[in-house]
NUBA-421863 format. One record per residue: residue number from 1; residue in three letters; x negated, y negated, z negated of N, C-alpha, C in turn. Coordinates in Angstrom, 3 decimals, decimal comma. Layout:
% NUBA-421863
(rec NUM; 'ALA'; (X; Y; Z); (X; Y; Z); (X; Y; Z));
...
***
This chain:
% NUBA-421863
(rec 1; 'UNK'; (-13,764; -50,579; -45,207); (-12,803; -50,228; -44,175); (-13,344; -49,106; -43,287));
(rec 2; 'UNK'; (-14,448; -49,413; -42,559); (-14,847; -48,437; -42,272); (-15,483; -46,928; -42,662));
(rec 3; 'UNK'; (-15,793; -47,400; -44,015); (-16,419; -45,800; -44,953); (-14,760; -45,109; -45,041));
(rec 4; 'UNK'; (-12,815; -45,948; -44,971); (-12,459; -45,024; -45,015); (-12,302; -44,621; -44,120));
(rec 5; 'UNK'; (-12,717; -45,069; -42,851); (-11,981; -43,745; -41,886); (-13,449; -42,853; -41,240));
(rec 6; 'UNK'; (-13,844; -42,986; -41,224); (-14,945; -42,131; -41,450); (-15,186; -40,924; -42,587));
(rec 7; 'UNK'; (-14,480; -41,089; -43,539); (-14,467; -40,573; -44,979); (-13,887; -39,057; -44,744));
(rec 8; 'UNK'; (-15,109; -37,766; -44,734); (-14,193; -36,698; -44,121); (-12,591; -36,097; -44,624));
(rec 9; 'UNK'; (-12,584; -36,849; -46,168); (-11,127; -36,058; -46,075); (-9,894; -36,953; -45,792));
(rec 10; 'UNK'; (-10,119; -38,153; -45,166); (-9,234; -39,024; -44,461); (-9,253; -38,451; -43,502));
(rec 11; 'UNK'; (-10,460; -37,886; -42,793); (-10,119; -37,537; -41,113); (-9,462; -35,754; -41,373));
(rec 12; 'UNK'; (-9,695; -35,248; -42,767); (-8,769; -33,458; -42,587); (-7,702; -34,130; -42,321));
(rec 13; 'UNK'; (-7,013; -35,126; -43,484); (-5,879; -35,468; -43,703); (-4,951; -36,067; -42,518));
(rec 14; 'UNK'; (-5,668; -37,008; -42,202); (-5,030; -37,109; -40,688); (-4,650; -35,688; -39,358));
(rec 15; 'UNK'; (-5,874; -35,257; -39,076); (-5,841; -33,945; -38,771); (-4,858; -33,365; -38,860));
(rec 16; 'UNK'; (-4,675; -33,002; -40,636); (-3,257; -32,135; -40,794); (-2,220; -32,623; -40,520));
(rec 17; 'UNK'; (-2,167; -33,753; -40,829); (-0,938; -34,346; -40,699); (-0,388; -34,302; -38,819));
(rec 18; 'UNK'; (-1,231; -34,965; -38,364); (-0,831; -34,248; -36,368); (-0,778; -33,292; -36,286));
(rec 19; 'UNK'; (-1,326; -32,304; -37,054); (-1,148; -30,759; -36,605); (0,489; -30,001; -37,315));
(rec 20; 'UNK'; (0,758; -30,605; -38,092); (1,995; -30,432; -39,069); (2,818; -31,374; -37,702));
(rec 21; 'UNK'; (2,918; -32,318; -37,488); (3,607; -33,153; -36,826); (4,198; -32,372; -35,260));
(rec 22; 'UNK'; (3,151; -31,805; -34,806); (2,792; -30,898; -33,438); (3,432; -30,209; -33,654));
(rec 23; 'UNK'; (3,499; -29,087; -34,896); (4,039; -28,035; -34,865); (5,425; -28,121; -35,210));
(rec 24; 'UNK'; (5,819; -29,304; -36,033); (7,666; -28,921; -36,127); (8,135; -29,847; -34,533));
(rec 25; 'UNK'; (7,377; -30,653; -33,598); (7,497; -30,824; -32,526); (7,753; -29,378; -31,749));
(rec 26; 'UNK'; (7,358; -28,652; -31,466); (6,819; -27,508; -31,105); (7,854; -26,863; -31,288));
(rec 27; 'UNK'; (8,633; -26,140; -32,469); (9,765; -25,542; -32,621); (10,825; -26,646; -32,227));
(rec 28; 'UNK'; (11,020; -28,014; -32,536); (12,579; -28,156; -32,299); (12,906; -28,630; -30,922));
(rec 29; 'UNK'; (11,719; -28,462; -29,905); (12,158; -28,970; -28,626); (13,071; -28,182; -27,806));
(rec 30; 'UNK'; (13,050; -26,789; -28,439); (14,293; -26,106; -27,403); (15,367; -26,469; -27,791));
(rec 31; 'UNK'; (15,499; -27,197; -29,002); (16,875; -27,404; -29,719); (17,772; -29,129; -28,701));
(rec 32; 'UNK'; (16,450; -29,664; -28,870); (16,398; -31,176; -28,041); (17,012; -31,192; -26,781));
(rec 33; 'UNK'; (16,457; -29,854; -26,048); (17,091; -29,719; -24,437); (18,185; -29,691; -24,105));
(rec 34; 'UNK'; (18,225; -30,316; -23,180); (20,320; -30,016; -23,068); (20,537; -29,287; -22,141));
(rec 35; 'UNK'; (21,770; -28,744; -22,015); (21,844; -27,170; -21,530); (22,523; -27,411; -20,341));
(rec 36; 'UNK'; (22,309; -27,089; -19,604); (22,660; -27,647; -17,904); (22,957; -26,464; -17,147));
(rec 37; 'UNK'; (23,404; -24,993; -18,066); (23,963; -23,640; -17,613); (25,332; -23,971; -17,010));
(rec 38; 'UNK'; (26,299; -24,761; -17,755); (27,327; -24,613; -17,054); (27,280; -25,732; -15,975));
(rec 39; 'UNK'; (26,832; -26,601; -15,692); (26,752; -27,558; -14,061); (26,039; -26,498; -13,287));
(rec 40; 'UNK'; (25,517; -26,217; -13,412); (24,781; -24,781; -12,682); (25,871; -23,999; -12,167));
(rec 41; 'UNK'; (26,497; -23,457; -13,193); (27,491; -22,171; -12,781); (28,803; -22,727; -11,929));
(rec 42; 'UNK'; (29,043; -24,152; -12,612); (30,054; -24,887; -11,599); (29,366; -24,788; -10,218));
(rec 43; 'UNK'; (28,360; -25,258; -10,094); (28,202; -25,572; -8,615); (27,693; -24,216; -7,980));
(rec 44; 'UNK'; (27,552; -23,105; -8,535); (27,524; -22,023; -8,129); (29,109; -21,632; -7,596));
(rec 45; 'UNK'; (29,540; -21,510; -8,647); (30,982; -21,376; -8,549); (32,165; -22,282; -6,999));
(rec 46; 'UNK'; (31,366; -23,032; -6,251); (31,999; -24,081; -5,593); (31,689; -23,474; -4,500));
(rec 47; 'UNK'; (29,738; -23,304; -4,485); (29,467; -22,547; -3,192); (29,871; -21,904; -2,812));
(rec 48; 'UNK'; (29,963; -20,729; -3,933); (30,676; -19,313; -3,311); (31,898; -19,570; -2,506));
(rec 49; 'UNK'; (33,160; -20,400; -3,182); (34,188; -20,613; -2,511); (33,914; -21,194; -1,385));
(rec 50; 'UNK'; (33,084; -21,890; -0,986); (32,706; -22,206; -0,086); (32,328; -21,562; 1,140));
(rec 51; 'UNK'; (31,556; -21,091; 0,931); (30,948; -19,562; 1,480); (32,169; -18,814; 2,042));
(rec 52; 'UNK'; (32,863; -18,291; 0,782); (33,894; -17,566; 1,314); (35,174; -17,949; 2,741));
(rec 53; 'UNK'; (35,079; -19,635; 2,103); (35,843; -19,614; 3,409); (36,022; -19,823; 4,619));
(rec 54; 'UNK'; (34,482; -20,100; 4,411); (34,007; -20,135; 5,976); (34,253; -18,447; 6,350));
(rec 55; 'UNK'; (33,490; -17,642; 5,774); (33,436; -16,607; 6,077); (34,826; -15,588; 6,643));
(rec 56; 'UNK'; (35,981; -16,091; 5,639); (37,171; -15,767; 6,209); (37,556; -16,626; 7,569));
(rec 57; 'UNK'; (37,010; -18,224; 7,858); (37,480; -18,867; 8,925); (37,154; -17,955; 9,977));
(rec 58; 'UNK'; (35,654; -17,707; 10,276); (34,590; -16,882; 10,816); (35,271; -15,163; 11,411));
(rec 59; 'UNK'; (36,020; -14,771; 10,368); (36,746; -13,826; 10,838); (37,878; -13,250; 11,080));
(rec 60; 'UNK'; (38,834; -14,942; 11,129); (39,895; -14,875; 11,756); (39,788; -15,282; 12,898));
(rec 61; 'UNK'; (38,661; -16,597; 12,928); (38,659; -16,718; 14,960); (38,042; -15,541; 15,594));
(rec 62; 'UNK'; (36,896; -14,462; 15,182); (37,189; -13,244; 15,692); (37,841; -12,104; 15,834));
(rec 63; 'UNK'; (38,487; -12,344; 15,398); (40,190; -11,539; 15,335); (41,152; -11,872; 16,565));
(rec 64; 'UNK'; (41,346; -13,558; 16,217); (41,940; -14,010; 17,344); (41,312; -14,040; 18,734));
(rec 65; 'UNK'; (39,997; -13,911; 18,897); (39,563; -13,715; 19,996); (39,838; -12,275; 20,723));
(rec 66; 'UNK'; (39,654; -10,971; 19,776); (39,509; -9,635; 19,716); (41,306; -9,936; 20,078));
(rec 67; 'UNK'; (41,810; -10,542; 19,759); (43,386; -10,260; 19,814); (43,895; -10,409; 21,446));
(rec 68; 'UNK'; (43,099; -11,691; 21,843); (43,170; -12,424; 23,427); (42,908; -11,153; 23,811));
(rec 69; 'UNK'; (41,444; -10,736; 23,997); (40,364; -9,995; 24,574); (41,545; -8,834; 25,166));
(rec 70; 'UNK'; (41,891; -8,170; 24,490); (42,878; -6,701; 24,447); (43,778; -7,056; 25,151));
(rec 71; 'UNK'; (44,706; -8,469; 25,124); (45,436; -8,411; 25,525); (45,703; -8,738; 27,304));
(rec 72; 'UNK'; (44,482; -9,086; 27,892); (44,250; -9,843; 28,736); (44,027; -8,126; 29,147));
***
């Protein structure tokens, strides 16, 4: 039992075999990932509107102020 694992071409063989194992690990993990571009772009997509309408709120109450202001 022990002469086989000690036995050097049990230990290449093993060897190769993790290193073969590693390497098609290695290529298919980008395949594995899941793609989380579009929740991204949604919630990009939300901010902005978001953004925007504050930004329009933002410059209609200075409008309406600019509107008082003049008229006073």
């Amino acid at each position: 039992m022990i002469s086989a694992i000690t036995d050097p071409q049990n230990i290449i063989l093993a060897l190769s075999t993790l290193a073969a194992f590693m390497t098609v690990m290695a290529l298919a993990a980008p395949f594995l990932k899941r793609d989380n571009l579009a929740s991204r772009l949604e919630a990009v997509t939300k901010r902005r509107e978001e953004l925007s309408q504050q930004a329009r709120a933002s410059n209609e109450q200075r409008a309406t102020s600019l509107r008082k202001g003049c008229a006073e």
